[in-house]
C-alpha positions in Angstrom: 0.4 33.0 14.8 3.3 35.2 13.9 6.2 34.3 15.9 7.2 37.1 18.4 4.2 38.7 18.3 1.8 38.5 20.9 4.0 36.9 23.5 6.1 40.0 23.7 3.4 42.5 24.4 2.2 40.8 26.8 5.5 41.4 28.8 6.2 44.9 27.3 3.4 47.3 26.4 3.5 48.7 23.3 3.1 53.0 23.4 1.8 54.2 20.2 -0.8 52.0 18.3 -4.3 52.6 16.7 -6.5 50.3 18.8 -5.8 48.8 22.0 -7.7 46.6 24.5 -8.4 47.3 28.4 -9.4 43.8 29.7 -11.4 44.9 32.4 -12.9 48.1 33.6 -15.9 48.4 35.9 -17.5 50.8 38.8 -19.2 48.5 40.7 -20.0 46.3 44.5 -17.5 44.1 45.2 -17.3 41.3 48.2 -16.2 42.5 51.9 -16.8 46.3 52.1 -15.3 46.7 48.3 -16.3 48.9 45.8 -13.8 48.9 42.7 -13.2 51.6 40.4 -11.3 52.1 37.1 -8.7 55.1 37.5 -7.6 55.1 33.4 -5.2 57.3 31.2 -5.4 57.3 27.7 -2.3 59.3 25.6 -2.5 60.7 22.1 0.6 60.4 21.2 1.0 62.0 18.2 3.1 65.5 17.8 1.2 66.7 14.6 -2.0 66.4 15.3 -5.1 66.2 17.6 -6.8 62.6 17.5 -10.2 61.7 17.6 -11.4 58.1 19.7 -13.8 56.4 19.9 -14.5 54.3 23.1 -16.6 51.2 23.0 -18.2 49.8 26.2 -18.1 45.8 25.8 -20.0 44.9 28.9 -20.3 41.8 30.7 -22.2 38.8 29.6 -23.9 40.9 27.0 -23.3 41.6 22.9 -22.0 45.6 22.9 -23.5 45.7 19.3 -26.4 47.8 20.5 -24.5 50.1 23.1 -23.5 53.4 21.5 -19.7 54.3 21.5 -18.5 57.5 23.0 -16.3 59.8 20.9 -13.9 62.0 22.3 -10.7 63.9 21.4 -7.4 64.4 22.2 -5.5 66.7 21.9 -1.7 66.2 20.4 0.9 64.9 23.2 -1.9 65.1 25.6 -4.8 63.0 27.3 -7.2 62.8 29.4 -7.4 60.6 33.0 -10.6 59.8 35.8 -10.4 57.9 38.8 -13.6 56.6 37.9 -13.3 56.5 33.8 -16.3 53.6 33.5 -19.0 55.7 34.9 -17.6 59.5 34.7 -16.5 59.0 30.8 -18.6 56.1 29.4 -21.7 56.8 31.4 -21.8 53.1 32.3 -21.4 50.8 35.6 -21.0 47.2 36.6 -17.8 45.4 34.8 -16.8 45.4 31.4 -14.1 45.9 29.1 -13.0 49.2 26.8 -11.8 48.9 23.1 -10.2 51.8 22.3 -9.9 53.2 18.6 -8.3 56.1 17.0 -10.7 57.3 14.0 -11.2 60.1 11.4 -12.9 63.2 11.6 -15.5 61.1 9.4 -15.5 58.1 12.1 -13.7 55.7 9.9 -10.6 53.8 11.7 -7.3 56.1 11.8 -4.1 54.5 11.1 -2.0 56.7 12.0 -2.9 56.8 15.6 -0.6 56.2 18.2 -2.6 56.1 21.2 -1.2 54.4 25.0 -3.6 53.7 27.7 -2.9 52.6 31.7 -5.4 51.2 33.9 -5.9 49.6 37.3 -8.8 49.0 39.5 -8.6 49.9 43.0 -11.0 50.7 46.0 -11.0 52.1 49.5 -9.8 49.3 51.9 -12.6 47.9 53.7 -13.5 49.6 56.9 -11.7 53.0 56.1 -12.6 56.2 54.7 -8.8 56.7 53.5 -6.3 54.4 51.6 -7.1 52.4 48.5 -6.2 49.2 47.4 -5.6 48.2 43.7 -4.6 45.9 40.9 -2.6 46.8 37.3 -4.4 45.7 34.3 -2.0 45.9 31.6 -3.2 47.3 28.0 -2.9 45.7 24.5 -2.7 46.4 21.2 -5.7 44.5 19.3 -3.3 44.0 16.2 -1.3 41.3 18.8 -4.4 39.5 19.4 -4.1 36.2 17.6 -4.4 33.0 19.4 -6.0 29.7 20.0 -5.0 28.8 23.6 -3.9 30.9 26.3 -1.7 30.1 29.8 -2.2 31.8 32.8 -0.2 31.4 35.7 0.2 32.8 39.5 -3.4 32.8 40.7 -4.7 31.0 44.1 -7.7 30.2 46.3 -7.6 29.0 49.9 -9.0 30.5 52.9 -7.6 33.9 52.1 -7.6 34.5 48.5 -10.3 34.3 45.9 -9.5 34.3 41.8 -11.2 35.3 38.9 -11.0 34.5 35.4 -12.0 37.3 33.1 -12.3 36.4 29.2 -12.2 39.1 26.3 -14.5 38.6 22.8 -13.9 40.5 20.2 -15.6 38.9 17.4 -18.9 39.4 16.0 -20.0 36.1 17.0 -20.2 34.1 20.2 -17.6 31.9 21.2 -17.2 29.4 24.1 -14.0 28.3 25.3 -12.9 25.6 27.2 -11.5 26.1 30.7 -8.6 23.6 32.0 -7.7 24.2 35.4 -4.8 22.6 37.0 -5.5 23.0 40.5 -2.3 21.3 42.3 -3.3 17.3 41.7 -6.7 17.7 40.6 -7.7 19.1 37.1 -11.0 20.8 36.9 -12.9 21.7 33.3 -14.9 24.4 32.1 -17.1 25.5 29.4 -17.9 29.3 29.4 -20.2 31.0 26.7 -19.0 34.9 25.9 -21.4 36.9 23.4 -20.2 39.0 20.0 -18.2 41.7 21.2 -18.1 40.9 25.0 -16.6 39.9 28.3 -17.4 37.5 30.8 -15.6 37.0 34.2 -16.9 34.0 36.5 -15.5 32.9 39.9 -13.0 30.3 40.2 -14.4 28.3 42.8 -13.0 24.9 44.6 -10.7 23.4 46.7 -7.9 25.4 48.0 -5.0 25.8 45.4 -1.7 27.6 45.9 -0.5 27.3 42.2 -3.6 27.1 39.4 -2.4 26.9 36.1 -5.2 27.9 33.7 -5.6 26.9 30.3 -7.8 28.4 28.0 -8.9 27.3 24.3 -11.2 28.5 22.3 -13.8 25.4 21.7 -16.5 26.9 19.7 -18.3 24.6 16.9 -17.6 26.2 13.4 -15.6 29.3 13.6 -12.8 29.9 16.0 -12.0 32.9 16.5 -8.3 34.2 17.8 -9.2 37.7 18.3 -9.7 36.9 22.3 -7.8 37.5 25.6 -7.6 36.3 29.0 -6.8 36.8 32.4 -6.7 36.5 36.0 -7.9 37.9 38.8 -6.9 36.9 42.5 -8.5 39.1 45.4 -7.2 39.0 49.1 -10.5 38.4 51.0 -9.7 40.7 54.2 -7.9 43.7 52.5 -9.4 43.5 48.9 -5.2 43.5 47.6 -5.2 41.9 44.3 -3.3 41.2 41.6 -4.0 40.0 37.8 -2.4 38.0 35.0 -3.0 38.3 31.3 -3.0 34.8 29.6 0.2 34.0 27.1 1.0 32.7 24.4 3.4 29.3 24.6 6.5 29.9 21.8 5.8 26.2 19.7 
């Protein structure tokens, strides 16, 4: 792991790369009257030119290998937003994440992109035909993905809260990772699966906890790969409020 590198964009985005990551995206039935969205703005920021991108679907719990990428272009110091990017733009529904690549008029990867992105989930509050609630997912660059075990801190479950942990692969081959939950005085363990090219998000049920701290490693037999990202998800289970934390990197 290069010193400085990851752990820094995960506390300041960085504008103006050739392939970023949005952890989650979705259109799709959530608990308690919810239904979330993803209202998404990607940026070609280059002065000189128009860019072409090409956005791949990596859906839940399932290898994206097989689902075709959309292609779309942007023109120079411009972009393009939706409310509801997953199913207006991508065609798709249920949850997922979006890899996001700058190419060539010939589809080959474009190094000289410099392309932002902003996204956050959100839904009408429950009960009400006006007023949304929503949650920030911050963007990263895929050239800062490069670890073996993430931190994640400032979820909770009790009575009025439940949390989420959502995990990105982006290698051609499965991967499990190990799931070490710190749940007040208990510790809890996981194992979770994720296919080539995927995401999985699974519930984080148990006893009420005010302060999980969430490991995650990457345990897979063989090859482990450090192109993969985490994060958290905690919902409030009357308003459908939420908020999210990506996993970091711990300076050695």
């Amino acid at each position: 792991m290069i010193a400085g590198m990851a752990q820094a964009q995960l506390i300041t985005e960085r504008a103006g790369t050739s392939q970023l990551l949005i952890a989650a995206a979705g259109s799709l039935q959530g608990a308690n009257g919810t239904f979330f969205r993803s209202d998404i703005t990607i940026i070609n920021y280059r002065s000189d030119a128009d860019q072409m991108v090409r956005l791949q679907w990596l859906p839940q719990g399932t290898t994206s290998i097989n689902v075709t990428p959309v292609d779309i272009t942007l023109p120079k110091l411009s972009g393009i937003n939706r409310e509801d990017f997953v199913t207006d733009v991508l065609q798709q529904s249920g949850l997922g994440s979006i890899l996001v690549t700058a190419i060539t008029s010939n589809g080959m990867f474009d190094a000289s992109g410099r392309l932002h992105a902003s996204s956050r989930i959100w839904s009408n509050q429950p009960g009400l035909s006006t007023g949304t609630v929503s949650q920030t997912f911050p963007t990263i660059a895929v050239a800062d993905i490069n670890s073996s075990r993430l931190l994640i801190l400032g979820q909770r479950r009790d009575d009025r809260f439940r949390t989420n942990l959502g995990l990105v692969n982006l290698d051609p081959q499965a991967q499990t990772f190990q799931i070490t939950v710190q749940a007040d005085a208990r510790t809890e363990l996981l194992s979770v699966p994720v296919p080539a090219l995927s995401m999985q998000q699974i519930p984080l049920t148990g006893p009420p906890a005010t302060n999980l701290q969430i490991a995650v490693t990457n345990a897979t037999q063989g090859f482990q790969s450090t192109r993969f990202v985490a994060y958290g998800s905690t919902v409030d289970n009357a308003t459908g409020d939420s908020w999210s934390s990506f996993g970091y990197v711990v300076n050695p």
